[in-house]
C-alpha positions, 0 to 999 in steps of 0.5 A: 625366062618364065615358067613356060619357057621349058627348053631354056630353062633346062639347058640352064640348070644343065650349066648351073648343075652339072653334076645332079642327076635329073631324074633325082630331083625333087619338085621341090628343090628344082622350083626352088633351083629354078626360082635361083636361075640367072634371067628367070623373072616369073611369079612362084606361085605360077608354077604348077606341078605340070610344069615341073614335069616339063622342066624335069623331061627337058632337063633329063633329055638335055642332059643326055641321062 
């Protein structure tokens, strides 16, 4: 996975973290859970706060909150 793939990434911090509220989230601690996920291969420096937000949305409409 890489930075941009937004929808994959958030159904995999969907099973990885089920019991954390998406909306809660600090970009920090999601850039890091991100960076911890099975299968994510991308540079951290690329991330950006824009695709923080990305990540976050999807996650928060995968998650049903």
């Amino acid at each position: 996975m890489k930075w941009t793939d937004t929808q994959d990434i958030a159904m995999a911090l969907t099973d990885k973290h089920p019991e954390i509220d998406p909306q809660l989230v600090r970009f920090t601690d999601l850039h890091r859970w991100v960076m911890e996920l099975d299968g994510f291969d991308d540079d951290p420096n690329r991330s950006s706060e824009k695709i923080l937000e990305a990540i976050q949305a999807a996650w928060i409409e995968d998650a049903d909150y």
